[in-house]
Backbone as CSV, one residue per row, in Angstrom:
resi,resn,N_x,N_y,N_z,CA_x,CA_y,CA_z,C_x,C_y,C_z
1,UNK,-83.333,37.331,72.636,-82.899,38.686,72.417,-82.229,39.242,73.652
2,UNK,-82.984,38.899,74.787,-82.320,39.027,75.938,-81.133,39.239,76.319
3,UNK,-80.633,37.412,75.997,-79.414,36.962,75.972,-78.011,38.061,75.176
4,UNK,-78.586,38.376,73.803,-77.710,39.034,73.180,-77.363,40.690,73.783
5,UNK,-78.380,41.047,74.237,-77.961,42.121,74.695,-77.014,42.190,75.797
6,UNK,-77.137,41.147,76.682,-76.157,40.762,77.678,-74.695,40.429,77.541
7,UNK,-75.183,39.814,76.691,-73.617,39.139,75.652,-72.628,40.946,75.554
8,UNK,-73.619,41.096,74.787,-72.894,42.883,74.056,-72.557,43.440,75.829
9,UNK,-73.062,43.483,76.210,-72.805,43.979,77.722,-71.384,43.500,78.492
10,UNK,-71.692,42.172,78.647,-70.306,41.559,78.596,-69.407,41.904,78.403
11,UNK,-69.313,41.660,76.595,-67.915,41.840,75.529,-67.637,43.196,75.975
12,UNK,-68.259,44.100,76.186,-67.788,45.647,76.163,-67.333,46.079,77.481
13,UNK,-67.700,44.985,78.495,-67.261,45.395,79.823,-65.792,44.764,80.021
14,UNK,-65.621,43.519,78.963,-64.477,42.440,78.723,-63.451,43.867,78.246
15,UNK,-64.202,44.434,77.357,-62.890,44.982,75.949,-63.093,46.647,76.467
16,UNK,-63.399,47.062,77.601,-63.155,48.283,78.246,-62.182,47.843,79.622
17,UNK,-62.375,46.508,80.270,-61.506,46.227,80.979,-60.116,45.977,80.498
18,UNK,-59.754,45.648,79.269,-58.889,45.118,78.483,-58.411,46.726,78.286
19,UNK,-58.894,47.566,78.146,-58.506,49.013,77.577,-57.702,49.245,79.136
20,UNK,-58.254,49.344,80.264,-57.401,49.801,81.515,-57.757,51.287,81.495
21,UNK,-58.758,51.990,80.896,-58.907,53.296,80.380,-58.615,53.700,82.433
22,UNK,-58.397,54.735,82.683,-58.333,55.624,83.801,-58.015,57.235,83.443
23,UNK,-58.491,57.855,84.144,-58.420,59.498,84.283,-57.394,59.259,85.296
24,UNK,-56.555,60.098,84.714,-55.352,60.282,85.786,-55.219,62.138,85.770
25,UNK,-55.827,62.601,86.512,-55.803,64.232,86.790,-54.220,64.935,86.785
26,UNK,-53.366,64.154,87.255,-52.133,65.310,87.025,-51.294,65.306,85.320
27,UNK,-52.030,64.163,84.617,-51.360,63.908,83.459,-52.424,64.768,82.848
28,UNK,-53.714,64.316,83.266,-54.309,65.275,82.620,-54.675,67.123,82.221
29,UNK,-53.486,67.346,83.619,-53.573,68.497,83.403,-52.419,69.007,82.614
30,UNK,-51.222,67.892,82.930,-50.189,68.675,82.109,-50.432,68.430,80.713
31,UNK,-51.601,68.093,80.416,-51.222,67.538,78.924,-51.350,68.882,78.312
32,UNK,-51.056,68.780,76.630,-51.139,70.035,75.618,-52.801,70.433,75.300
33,UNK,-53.572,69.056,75.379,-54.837,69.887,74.922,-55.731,69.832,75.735
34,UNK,-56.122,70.725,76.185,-57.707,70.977,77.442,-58.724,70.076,77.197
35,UNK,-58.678,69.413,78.598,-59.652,67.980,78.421,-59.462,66.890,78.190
36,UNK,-58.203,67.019,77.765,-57.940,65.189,76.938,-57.547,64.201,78.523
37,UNK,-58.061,63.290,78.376,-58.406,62.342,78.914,-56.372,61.239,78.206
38,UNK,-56.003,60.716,79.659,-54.502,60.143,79.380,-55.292,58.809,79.715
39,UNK,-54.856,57.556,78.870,-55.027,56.365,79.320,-53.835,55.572,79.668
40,UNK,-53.898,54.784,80.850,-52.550,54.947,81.538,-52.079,53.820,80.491
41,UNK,-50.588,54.261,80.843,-49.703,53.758,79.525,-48.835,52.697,79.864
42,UNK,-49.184,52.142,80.946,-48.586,50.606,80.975,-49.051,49.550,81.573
43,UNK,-50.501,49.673,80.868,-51.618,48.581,80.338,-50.631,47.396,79.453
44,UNK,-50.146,46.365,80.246,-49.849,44.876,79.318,-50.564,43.736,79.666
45,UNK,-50.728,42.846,78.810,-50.944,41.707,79.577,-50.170,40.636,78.641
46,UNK,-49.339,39.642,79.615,-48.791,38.755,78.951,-49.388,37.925,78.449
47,UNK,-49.178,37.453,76.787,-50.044,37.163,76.026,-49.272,35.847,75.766
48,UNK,-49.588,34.461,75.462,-49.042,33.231,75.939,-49.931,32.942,74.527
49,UNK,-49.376,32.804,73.032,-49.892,31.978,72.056,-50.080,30.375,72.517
50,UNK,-49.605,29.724,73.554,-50.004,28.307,73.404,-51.215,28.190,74.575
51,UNK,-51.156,29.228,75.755,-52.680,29.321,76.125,-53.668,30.034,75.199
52,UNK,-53.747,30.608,74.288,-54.486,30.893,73.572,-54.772,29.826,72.340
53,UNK,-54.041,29.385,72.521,-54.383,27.805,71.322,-55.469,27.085,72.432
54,UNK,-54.946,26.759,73.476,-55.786,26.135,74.546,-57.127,26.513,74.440
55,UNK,-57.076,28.062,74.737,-58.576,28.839,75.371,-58.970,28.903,73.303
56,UNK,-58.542,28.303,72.768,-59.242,28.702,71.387,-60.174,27.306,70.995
57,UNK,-59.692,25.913,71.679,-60.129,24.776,71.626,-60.764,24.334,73.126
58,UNK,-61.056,24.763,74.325,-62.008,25.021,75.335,-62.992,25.590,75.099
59,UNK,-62.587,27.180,74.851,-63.841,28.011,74.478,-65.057,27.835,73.655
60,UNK,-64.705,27.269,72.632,-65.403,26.844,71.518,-65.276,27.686,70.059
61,UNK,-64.206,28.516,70.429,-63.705,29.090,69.308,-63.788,28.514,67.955
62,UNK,-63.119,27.538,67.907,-62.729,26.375,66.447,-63.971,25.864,65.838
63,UNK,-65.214,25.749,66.927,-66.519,25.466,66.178,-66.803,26.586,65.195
64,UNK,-66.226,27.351,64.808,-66.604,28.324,63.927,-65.518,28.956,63.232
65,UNK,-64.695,29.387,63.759,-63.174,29.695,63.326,-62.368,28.541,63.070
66,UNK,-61.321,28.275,62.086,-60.724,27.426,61.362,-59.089,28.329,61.776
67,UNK,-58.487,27.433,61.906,-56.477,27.662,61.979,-55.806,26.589,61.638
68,UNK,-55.009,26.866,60.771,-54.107,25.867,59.909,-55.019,24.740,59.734
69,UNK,-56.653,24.958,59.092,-57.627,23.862,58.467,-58.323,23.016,59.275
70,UNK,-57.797,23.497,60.514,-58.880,22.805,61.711,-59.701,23.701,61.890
71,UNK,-61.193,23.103,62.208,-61.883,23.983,62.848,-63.419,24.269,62.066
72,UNK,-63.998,25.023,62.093,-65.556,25.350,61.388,-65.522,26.379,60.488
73,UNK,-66.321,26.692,59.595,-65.942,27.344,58.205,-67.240,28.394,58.231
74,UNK,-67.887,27.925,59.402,-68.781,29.378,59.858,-68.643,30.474,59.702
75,UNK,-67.357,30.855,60.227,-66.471,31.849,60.203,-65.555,32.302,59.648
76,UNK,-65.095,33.380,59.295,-63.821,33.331,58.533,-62.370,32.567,59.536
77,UNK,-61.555,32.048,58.358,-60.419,31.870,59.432,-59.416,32.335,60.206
78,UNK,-58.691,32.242,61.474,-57.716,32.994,62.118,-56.258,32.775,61.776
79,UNK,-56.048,32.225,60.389,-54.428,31.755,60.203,-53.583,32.929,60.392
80,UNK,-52.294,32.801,60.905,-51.703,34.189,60.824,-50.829,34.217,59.604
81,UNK,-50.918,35.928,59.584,-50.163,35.951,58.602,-48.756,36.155,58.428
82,UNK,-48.114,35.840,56.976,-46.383,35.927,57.420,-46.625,36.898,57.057
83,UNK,-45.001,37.738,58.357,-44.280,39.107,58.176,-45.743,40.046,58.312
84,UNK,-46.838,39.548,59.428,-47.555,40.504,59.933,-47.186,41.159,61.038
85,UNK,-47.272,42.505,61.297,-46.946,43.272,62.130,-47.362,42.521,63.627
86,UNK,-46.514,43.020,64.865,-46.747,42.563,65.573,-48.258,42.563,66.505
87,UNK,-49.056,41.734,67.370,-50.172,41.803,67.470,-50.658,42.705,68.798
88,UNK,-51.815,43.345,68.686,-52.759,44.076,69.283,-53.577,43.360,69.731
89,UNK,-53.695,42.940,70.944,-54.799,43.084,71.581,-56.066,43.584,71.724
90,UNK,-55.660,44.709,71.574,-57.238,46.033,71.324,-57.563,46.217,70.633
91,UNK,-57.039,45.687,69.161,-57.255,45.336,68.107,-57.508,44.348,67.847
92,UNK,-57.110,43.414,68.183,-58.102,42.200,68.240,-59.229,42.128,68.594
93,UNK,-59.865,42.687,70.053,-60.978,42.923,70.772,-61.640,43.474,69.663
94,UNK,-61.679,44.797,69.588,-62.027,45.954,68.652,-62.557,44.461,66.980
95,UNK,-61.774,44.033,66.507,-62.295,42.919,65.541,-63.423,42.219,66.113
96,UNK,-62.883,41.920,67.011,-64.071,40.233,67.666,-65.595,41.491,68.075
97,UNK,-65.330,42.207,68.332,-66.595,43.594,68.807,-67.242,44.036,67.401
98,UNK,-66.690,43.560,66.784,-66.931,44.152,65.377,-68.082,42.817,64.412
99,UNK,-67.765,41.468,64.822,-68.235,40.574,64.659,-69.111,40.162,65.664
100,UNK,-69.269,41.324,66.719,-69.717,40.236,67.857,-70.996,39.868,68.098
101,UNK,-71.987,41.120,67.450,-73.791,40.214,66.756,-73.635,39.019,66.369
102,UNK,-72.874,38.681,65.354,-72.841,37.118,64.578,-72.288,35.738,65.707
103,UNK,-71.476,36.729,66.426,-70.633,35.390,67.063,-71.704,35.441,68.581
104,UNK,-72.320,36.000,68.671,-72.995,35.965,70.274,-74.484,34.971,69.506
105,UNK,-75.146,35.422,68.388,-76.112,34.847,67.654,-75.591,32.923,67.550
106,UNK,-74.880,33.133,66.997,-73.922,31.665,66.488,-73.848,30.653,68.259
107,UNK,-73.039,31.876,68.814,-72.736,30.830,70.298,-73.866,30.310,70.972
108,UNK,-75.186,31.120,71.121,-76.499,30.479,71.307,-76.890,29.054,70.695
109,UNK,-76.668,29.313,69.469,-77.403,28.819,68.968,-77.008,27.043,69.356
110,UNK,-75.103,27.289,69.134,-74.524,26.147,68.831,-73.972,25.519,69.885
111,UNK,-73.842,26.721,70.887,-73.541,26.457,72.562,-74.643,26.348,73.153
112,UNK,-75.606,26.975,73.081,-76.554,27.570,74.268,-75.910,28.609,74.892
113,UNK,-75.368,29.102,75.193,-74.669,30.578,75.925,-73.734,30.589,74.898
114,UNK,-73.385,32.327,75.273,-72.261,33.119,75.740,-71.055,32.990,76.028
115,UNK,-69.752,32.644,74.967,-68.456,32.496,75.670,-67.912,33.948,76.402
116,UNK,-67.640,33.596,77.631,-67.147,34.553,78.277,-65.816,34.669,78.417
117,UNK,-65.218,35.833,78.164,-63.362,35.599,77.960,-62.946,37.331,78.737
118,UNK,-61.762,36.856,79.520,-61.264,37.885,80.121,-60.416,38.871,79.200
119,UNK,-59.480,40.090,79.798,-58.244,40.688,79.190,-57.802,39.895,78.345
120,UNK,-57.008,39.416,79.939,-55.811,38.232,79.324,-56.496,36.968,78.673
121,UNK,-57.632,36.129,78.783,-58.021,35.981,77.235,-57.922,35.971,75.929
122,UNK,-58.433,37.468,76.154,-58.207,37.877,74.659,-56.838,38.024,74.163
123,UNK,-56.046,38.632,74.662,-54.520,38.464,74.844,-53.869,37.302,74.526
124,UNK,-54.373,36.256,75.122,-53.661,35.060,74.878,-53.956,34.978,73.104
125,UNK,-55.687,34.617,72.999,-56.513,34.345,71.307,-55.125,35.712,70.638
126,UNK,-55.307,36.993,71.008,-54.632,37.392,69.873,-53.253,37.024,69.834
127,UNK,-52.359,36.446,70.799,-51.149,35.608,70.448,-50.970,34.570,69.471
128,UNK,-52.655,33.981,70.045,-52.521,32.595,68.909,-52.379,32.817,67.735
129,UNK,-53.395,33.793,67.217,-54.016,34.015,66.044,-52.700,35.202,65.437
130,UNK,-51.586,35.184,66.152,-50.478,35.702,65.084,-49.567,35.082,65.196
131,UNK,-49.443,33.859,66.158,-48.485,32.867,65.962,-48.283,31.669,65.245
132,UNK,-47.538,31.927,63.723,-47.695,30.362,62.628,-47.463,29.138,63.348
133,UNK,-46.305,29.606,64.885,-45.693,28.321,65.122,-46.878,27.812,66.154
134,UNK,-47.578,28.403,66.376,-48.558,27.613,67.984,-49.667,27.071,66.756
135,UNK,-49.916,27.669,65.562,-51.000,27.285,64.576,-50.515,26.239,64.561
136,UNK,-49.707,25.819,64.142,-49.406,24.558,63.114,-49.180,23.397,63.543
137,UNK,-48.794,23.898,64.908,-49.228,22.789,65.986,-50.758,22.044,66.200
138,UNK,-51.491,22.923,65.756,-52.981,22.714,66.308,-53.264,21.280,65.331
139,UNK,-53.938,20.135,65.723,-54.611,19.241,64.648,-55.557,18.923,64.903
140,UNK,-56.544,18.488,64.118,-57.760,17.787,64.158,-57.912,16.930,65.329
141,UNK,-56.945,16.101,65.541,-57.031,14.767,66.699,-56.686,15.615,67.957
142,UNK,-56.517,16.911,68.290,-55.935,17.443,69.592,-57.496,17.716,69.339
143,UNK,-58.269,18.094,68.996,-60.131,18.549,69.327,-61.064,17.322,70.129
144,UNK,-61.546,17.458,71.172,-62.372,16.337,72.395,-63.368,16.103,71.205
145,UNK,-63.481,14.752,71.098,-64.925,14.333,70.703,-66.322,15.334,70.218
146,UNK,-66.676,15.678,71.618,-67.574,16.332,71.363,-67.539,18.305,70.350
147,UNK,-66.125,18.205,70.593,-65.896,19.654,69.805,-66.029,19.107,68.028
148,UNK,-64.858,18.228,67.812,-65.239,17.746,66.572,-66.374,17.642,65.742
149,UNK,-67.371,16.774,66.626,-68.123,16.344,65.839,-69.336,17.367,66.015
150,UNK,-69.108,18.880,66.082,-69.821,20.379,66.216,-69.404,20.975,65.174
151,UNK,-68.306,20.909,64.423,-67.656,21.765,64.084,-68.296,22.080,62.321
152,UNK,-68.863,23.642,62.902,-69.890,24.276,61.145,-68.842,24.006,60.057
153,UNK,-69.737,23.880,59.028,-69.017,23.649,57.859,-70.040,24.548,56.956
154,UNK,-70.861,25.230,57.487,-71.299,26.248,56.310,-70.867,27.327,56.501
155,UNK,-70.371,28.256,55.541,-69.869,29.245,55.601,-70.761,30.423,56.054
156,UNK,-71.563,30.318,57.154,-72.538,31.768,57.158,-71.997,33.024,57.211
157,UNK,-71.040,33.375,57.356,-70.101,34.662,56.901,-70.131,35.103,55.294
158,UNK,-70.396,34.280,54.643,-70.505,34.307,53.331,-72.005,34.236,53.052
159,UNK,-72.659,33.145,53.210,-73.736,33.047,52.852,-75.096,33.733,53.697
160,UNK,-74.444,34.304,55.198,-75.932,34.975,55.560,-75.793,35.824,55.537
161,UNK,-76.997,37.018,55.586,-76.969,38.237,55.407,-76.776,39.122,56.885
162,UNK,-75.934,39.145,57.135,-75.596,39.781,58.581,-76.161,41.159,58.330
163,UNK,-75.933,41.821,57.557,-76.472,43.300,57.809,-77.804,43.540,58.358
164,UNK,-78.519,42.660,57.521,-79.840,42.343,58.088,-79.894,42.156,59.315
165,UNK,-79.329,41.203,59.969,-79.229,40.803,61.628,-78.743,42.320,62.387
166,UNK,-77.688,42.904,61.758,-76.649,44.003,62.689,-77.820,44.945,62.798
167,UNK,-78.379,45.413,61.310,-79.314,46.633,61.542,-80.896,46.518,62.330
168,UNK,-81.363,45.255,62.219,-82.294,44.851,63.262,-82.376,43.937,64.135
169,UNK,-80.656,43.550,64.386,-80.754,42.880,65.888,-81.195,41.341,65.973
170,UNK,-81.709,41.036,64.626,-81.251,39.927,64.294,-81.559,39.237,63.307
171,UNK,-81.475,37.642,62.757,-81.334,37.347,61.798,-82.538,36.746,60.970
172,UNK,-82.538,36.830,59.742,-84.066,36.114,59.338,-85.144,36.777,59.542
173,UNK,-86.951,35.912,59.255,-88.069,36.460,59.870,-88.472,35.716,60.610
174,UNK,-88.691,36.532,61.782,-89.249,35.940,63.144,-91.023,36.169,63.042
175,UNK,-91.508,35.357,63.707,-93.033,35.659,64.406,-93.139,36.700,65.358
176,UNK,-94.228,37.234,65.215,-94.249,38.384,66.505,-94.679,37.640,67.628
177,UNK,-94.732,36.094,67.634,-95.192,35.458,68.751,-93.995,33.978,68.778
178,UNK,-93.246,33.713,69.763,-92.622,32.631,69.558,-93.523,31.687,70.761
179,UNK,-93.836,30.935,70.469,-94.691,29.461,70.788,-93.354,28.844,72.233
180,UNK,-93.408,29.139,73.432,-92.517,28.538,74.050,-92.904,26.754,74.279
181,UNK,-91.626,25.944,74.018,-91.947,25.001,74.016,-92.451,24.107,75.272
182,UNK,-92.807,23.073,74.815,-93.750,21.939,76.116,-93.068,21.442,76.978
183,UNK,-93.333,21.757,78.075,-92.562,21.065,79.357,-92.588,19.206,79.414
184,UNK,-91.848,18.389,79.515,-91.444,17.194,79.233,-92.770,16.325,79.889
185,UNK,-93.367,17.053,80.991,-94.602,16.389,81.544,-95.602,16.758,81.230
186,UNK,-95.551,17.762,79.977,-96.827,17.769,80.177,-97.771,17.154,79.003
């Protein structure tokens, strides 16, 4: 439980750094409405769809997320779509924050930690995930050994009950006592 709260700590320190939010006092004063808070307005980060194909098959993304049919069915998939508007970043974040009980739960389980991802990170993933041409590139045989032979094939997006997990933090019924396991010597 620990872990997850940290995770959430993380992601939000990831996807508030990604925001660039700042008080800037002289914008803020000229603005029209008393109080409003200006977030500075030339927050970019260059977003590189074929490092984000990269950081999508490092990270461990694909163990759960699927693109152009590679990948784990854990998750819903990231194919992009045609004649989708161009991509957001903070909107992307804002998605992955939105999923991010399931995917911090999942990365434990199937990683042992926490993928940790910067701005530009996320920036890059949301390049990938609206670029058909860096998708379609992606294949089965470009995945290391050990990613492959990880990769979920149950749909728990479908089949588990996340609400359950979101509204009490987590999934299933637990013991009010977990039994820590035996040290190898003893």
């Amino acid at each position: 439980m620990g872990k997850t709260f940290a995770g959430l700590g993380v992601l939000a320190a990831i996807i508030l750094a990604g925001c660039g939010a700042e008080n800037n006092a002289a914008e803020t004063a000229a603005s029209a409405e008393p109080g409003a808070v200006s977030l500075k307005p030339s927050v970019t980060h260059e977003a590189d769809p074929m490092q984000g194909r990269a950081l999508f098959v490092e990270k461990g993304c694909v163990i759960c997320h699927a693109v152009n049919g590679v990948g784990g069915k854990a998750a819903p998939a990231l194919d992009a779509e045609i004649g989708a508007p161009p991509v957001d970043p903070l909107e992307f974040a804002a998605r992955m924050w939105r999923g991010a009980p399931a995917m911090i739960e999942l990365q434990s389980i199937e990683l042992g930690y926490t993928i940790y991802l910067t701005a530009d990170d996320i920036a890059n993933l949301a390049a990938f995930s609206a670029d058909r041409d860096a998708q379609k590139d992606l294949k089965l045989e470009d995945l290391p050994e050990t990613i492959r032979s990880g990769l979920l094939d149950e749909r728990f997006w479908e089949m588990e009950n996340w609400d359950d997990y979101l509204s009490r933090g987590r999934e299933g019924e637990f013991p009010d006592e977990v039994e820590e396991p035996l040290e190898a010597n003893e």
